[in-house]
N, C-alpha and C positions, 0 to 999 in steps of 0.2 A: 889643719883647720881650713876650710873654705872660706870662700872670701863672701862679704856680705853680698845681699841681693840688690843689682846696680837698679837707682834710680831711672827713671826715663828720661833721657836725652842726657844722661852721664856722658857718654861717649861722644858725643858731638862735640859738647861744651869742651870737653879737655881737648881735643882734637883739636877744637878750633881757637883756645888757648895758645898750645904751646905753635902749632905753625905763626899764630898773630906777634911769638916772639922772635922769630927764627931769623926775623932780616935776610940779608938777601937770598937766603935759600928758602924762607918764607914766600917770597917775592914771586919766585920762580913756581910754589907750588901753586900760587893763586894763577897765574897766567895758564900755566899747564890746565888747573882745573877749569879755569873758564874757555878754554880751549875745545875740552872732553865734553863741557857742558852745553855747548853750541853743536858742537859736534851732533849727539845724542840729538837735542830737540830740532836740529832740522834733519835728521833721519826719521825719527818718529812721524813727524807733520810729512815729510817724505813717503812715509808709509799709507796716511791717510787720504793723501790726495794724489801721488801719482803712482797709484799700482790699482791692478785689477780689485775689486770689494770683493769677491768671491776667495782670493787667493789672502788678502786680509784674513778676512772671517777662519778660514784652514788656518792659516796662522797662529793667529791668538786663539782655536780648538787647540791646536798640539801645544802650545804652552802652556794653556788649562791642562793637559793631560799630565806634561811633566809636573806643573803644582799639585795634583789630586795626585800622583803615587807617591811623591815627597809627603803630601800629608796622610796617605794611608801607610807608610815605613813609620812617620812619628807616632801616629796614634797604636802600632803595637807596641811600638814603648812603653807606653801604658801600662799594656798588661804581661810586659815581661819583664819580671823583677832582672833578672842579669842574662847575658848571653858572655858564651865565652870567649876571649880574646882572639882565641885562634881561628872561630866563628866568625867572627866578625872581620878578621882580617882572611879569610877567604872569600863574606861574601863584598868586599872593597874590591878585591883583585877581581872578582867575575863584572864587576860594577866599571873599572877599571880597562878590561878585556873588550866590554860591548863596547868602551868608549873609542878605543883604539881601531877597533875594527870599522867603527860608524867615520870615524875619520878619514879611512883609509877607501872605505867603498862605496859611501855615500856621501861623502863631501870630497875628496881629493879627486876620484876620479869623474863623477861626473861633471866636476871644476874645468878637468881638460878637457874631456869631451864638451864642455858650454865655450871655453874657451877658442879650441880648432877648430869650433863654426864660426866663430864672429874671425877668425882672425886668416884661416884659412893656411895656416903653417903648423905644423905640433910644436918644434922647438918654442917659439912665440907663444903658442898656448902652454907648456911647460912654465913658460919663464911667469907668467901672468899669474899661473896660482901659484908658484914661489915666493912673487912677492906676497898676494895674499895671505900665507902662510908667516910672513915675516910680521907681515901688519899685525896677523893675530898673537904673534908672540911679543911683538912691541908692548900690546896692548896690556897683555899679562902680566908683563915685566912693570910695566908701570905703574899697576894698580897693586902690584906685590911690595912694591916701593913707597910709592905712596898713601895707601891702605892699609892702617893700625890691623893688624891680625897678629895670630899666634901659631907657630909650629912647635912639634913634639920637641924635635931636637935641640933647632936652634932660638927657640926660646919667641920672643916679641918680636914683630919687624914693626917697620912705622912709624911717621911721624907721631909722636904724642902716646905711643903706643903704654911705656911705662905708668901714665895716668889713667887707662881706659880698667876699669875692671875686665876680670879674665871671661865672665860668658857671654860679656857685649866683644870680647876678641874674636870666639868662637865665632860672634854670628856673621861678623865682617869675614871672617875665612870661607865661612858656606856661602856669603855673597860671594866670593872672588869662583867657585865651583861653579855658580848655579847662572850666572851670568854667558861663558861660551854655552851651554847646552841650551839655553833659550835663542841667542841669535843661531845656532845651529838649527834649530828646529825652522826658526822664522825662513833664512836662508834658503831651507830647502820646499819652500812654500811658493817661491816666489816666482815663479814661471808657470806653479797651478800643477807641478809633476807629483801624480802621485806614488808613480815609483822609485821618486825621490824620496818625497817625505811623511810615506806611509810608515818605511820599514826603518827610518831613521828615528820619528818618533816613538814607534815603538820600543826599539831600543833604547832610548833617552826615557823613555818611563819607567819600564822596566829597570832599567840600574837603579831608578830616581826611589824607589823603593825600600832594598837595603841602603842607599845614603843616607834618606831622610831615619832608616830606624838607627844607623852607625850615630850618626848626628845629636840625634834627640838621646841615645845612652850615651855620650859623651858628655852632653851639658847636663844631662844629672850625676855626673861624675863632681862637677864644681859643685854641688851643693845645693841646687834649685829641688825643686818639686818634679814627681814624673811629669804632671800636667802640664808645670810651666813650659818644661825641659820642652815636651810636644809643640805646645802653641808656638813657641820661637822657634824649632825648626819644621813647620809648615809655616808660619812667614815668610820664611828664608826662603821658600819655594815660590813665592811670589817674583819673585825676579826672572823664573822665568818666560811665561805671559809678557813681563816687559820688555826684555831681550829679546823673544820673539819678534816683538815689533818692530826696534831697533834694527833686528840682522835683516827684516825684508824690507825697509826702508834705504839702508848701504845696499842691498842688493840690488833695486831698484832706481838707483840716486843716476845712472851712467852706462853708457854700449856695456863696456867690461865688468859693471857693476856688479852681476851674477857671479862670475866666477871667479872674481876679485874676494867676495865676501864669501863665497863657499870653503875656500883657502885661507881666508880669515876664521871664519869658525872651525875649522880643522886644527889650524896652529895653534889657536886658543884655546882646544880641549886636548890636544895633543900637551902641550905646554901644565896643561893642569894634574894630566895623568903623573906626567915625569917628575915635577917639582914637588906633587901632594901625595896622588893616594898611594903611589907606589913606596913610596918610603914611609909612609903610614901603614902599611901593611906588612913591612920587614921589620918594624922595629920592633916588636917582640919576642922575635930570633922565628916566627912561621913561614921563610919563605918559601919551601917548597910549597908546602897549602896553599899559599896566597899565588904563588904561579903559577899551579893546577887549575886555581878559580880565575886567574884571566886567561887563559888557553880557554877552559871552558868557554865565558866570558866572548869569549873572540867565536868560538866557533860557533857559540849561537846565532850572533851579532849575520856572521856569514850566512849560515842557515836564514834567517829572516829576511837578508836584504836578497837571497835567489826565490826564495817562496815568497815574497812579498811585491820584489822589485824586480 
């Protein structure tokens, strides 16, 4: 039986319930969060007042683009009554594949190459997107810990998580996805290269597609309406538009700032690939398919960023 249909702001309230009981590990999460939330609004305001308006505007376009194919995947939802599991988990894995690849050739390495111009050493430049890479998996790690969601396997993570109904779980999970591929996008906005961040957004759309249809048949699994199912996972696409803004505001914040946050959004969707969809796409027993579709996946991703970039 499904669980009933969560009221609005359910999930806050309990959330912000059981951390209000937790003492001092309570304590700790308020600090951390006013920490992330400082963080955030002086990169935002970063974004708006010391970077180029042209290279803004490109920005928050490719995070428009990433929201409008997340919301044209939900709205086939709609009108497809079921797709099959093994379907679905191939097209995770190509969705998976592009990620990997946009990581690797459009955020990692022209990290270093941003890097061995301002530094004018490789190893130095090397070690500069390392740490950015670290940052972005710090990042991950922290919102996976702190951020009530739900995985197949091992069940709830999160504070307060046990209170939150399951489709408000889901949607904080497609927040923890949809947040690196918006500063990804922003990130590579933020020098105005468009052979960075043509062939990156492209690929962040295009996967952002089957996620949003994977997404929207997953929360009519719980029991909602196709419609609902839709509307909240093209919400959830909203996030990236705002992450956009975020990654070229960190981009933007400092000399290393570029390829500090290019290495950042690499290790945060590097980090998302490993810990979510790739074990979302084995657990049905399809992995050969589901590794077919990120090979594929990948070698689109490549093809795009030589004919693009």
């Amino acid at each position: 039986m499904s669980e009933p249909s969560p009221s609005f702001g359910a999930p806050l309230r309990a959330w912000f319930v059981h951390i209000s009981r937790s003492g001092r590990g309570g304590l700790s999460f308020w600090i951390l969060l006013l920490c992330v939330a400082v963080f955030l609004i002086v990169c935002g305001y970063g974004a708006f007042i010391g970077v180029n308006k042209a290279n803004l505007h490109l920005a928050f376009l490719g995070g428009l683009s990433g929201f409008a194919a997340t919301a044209i995947g939900a709205a086939a939802a709609i009108a497809l009554r079921d797709i099959a599991a093994r379907t679905q988990d191939i097209m995770l894995g190509f969705a998976a594949g592009m990620m990997l690849a946009a990581s690797s050739f459009s955020l990692i390495l022209p990290g270093i190459e941003a890097a061995q111009a301002l530094c004018a050493n490789q190893l130095l430049a090397a070690c500069v997107v390392v740490a950015g890479l670290g940052l972005g998996v710090a990042l991950m790690v922290g919102l996976d810990r702190f951020v009530p969601h739900e995985h197949e396997k091992s069940g709830r993570r999160g504070p307060g998580a046990q209170r939150i109904n399951r489709v408000w779980l889901f949607v904080l999970a497609i927040t923890l996805h949809n947040l690196p591929e918006g500063m990804a996008i922003g990130v590579s906005f933020a020098n105005g290269d468009m052979k960075v961040g043509l062939p990156l957004t492209t690929a962040i759309a295009i996967q952002d597609i089957p996620e949003g249809l994977a997404v929207a048949l997953a929360l009519r699994v719980t029991g909602i309406s196709a419609l609902r199912a839709a509307l909240i996972a093209v919400g959830s696409g909203l996030m990236e538009p705002l992450g956009a803004i975020v990654g070229l505001g960190i981009s933007s914040s400092f000399a290393l700032g570029y390829p500090i946050a290019l290495g950042l959004a690499a290790g945060a969707m590097i980090f998302v690939v490993s810990h979510e969809v790739i074990p979302e796409t084995h657990r049905n027993g399809h992995e050969t398919p589901a590794t077919l579709g990120l090979m594929l996946g990948f070698g689109v991703m490549m093809f795009l960023d030589t004919a693009l970039g």
